[in-house]
C-alpha positions in Angstrom: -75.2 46.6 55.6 -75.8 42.9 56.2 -72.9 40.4 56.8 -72.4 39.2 53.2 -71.7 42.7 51.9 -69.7 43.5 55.2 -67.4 40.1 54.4 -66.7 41.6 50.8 -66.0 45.0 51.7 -63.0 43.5 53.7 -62.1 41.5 51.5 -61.4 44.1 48.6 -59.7 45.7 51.5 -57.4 43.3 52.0 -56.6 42.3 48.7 -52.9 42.6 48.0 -51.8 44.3 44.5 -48.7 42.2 45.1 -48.5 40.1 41.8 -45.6 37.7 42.4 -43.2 39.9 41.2 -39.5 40.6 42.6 -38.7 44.6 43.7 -35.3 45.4 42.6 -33.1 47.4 44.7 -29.4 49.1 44.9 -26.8 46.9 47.0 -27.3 49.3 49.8 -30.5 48.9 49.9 -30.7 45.1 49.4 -27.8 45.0 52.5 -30.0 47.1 54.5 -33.1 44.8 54.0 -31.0 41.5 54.7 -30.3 43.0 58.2 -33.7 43.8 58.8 -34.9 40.3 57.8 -32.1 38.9 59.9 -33.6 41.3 62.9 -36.8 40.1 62.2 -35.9 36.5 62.6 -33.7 37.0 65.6 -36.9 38.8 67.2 -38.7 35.5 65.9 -36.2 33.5 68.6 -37.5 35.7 71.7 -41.2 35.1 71.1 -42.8 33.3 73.4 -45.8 31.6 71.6 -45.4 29.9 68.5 -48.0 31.6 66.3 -45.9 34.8 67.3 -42.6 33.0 66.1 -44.1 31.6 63.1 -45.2 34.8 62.4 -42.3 36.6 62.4 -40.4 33.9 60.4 -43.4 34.6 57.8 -42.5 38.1 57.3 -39.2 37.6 57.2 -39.6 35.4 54.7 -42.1 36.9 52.6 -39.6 40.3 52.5 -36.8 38.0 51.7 -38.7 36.4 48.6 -40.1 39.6 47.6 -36.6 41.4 47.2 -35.1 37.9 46.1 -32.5 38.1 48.9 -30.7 34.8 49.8 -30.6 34.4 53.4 -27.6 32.4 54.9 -28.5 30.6 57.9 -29.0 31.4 61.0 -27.5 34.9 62.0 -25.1 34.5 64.6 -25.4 36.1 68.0 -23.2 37.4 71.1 -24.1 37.9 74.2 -22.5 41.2 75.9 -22.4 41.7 79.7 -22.9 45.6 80.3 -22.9 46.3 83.8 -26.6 45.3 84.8 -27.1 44.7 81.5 -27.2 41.5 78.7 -26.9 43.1 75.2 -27.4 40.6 72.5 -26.0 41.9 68.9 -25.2 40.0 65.8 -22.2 38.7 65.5 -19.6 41.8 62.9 -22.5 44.4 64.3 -25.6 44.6 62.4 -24.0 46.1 59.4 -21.4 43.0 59.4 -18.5 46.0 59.5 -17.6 45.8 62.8 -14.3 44.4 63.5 -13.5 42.0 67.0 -11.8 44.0 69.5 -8.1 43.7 70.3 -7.8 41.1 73.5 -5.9 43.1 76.5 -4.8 47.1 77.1 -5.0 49.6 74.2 -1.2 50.1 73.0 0.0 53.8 73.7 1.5 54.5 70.1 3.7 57.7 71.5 
């Protein structure tokens, strides 16, 4: 095989059947993909080259166009100190259900 045949043998391989087109979804579904798009650019922040970043950003992206979901700015994120540990969730939890905890002592309701 010499390297002109090699070159298009990878490219039929790589060819994308993607024609433009939006995917529809259910609202559960289309919620689900938003907060994996949101993960994905969050994951985008922590890289540490820029082609990485960019990278991330252009999958988030591309999913984002190809479901025609609207992303909102940036997602919002706390920082939690547990123990050793520094968690780092979106702000409402990642399903934006999570409601903020009551400040001082649980109330004894006896």
């Amino acid at each position: 095989m010499n390297e002109e045949e090699y070159e298009s043998e990878n490219e039929s391989e790589n060819a994308s059947d993607y024609d433009g087109g939006v995917y529809i979804v259910d609202d559960d579904t289309a919620r689900l993909l938003e907060v994996v798009i949101g993960m994905v650019h969050m994951l985008a922040t922590t890289q540490m080259e820029e082609t990485s970043r960019e990278n991330c950003q252009i999958i988030a992206e591309e999913l984002a166009e190809r479901f025609a979901l609207a992303l909102e700015g940036d997602i919002e994120v706390e920082e939690i100190i547990h123990g050793d540990e520094v968690l780092y969730k979106p702000r409402g939890g990642v399903m934006g259900d999570d409601r903020p905890e009551a400040e001082g002592p649980a109330v004894d309701s006896e």
